[in-house]
Residue, then its C-alpha position, 0 to 999 in steps of 0.5 A: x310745240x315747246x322746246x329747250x330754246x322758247x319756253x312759254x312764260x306765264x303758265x304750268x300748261x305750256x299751250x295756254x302761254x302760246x294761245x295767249x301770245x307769249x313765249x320765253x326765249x333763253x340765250x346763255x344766261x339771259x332769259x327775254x320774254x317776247x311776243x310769241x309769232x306763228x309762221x304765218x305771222x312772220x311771213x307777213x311781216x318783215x324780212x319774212x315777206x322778203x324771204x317769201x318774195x324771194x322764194x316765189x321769185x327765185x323759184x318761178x313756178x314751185x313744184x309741189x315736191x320741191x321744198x326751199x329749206x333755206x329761207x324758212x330756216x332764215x325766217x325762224x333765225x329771225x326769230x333771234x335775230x330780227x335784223x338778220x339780212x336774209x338776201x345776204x345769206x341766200x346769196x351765200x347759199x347760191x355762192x357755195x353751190x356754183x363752187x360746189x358745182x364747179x368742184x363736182x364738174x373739176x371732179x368728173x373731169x379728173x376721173x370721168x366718174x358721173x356717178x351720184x357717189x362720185x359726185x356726193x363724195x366731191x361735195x362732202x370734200x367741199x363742204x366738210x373739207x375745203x369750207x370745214x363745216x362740222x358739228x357742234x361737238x363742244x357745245x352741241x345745246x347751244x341754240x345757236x345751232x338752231x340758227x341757219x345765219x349762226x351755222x353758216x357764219x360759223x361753220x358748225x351746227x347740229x345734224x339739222x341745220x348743217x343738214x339744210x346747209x347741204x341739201x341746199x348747196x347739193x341743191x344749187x349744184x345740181x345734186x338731189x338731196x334730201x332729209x331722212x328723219x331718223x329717231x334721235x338723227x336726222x340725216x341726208x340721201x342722195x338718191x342715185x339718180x344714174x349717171x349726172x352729166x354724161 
């Protein structure tokens, strides 16, 4: 329940200061105590209520399979960031997957390749090539990283949220991707679903 970017304040048994509603958060050398909120909380309040409107509108009727990454990665970075503009960075994410879409149509148009290898190699040339995201090397504990606002503004991250980041624009562009959890990793398959668009 604890990790290096929220410590609980208060008590050696870290579970007690998160019953009792509080929690540390450290930045660089700054360390800020602050009401410690569960998921539920933030998702009734605020910009979690926007994000939650936004995912029950965008979506229509939610498949029970079907899982939006972004807006929960946005509700958690308001943690941090409790002025971020959600809408700003959905709109963002929508952006990115029709250019991504178009350049893995552009793609299939050049080489007649429908494939979903085709297409995850088209994909990776938009993301990591043309827009230039990539990981953290610098300062890979910077908990900014941790942050989905942070990492798009940026361009750089760790595995997961840059992880999210591209589930989400394979997402809008038509591509099925999802997360795999590996010890110490976390990664991204994209099932080969046969020929896309042929």
């Amino acid at each position: 329940v604890t990790n290096r970017f929220y410590r609980p304040v208060g008590s050696d048994y870290p579970f007690t200061a998160i019953r009792r509603g509080l929690a540390a958060s450290t930045f660089g050398n700054r360390s800020v105590s602050r009401p410690f909120f569960s998921p539920a909380s933030i998702l009734s309040a605020g910009s979690g209520r926007a994000l939650a409107a936004r995912v029950s509108t965008r979506s229509g009727r939610v498949k029970s399979t079907e899982i939006f990454l972004a807006p929960a990665a946005l509700v958690v970075a308001a943690i941090e960031y409790p002025h971020l503009d959600p809408e700003s960075y959905l709109a963002r994410l929508d952006r990115m997957g029709a250019a991504a879409a178009d350049v893995i149509a552009e793609q299939v148009g050049r080489t007649g390749d429908h494939s979903t290898h085709g297409c995850v190699r088209a994909l990776n040339a938009y993301l990591f090539d043309e827009l230039g995201f990539t990981g953290n090397n610098d300062r890979y504990d910077d908990p900014r990283n941790s942050c989905l606002n942070q990492v798009l503004d940026k361009r750089t991250g760790i595995p997961i949220t840059l992880s999210v980041v591209y589930i989400e624009v394979a997402r809008r562009a038509g591509l099925q991707a999802d997360g795999v959890n590996f010890p110490g990793h976390f990664l991204v398959r994209c099932p080969d679903t046969g020929r896309r668009g042929a």
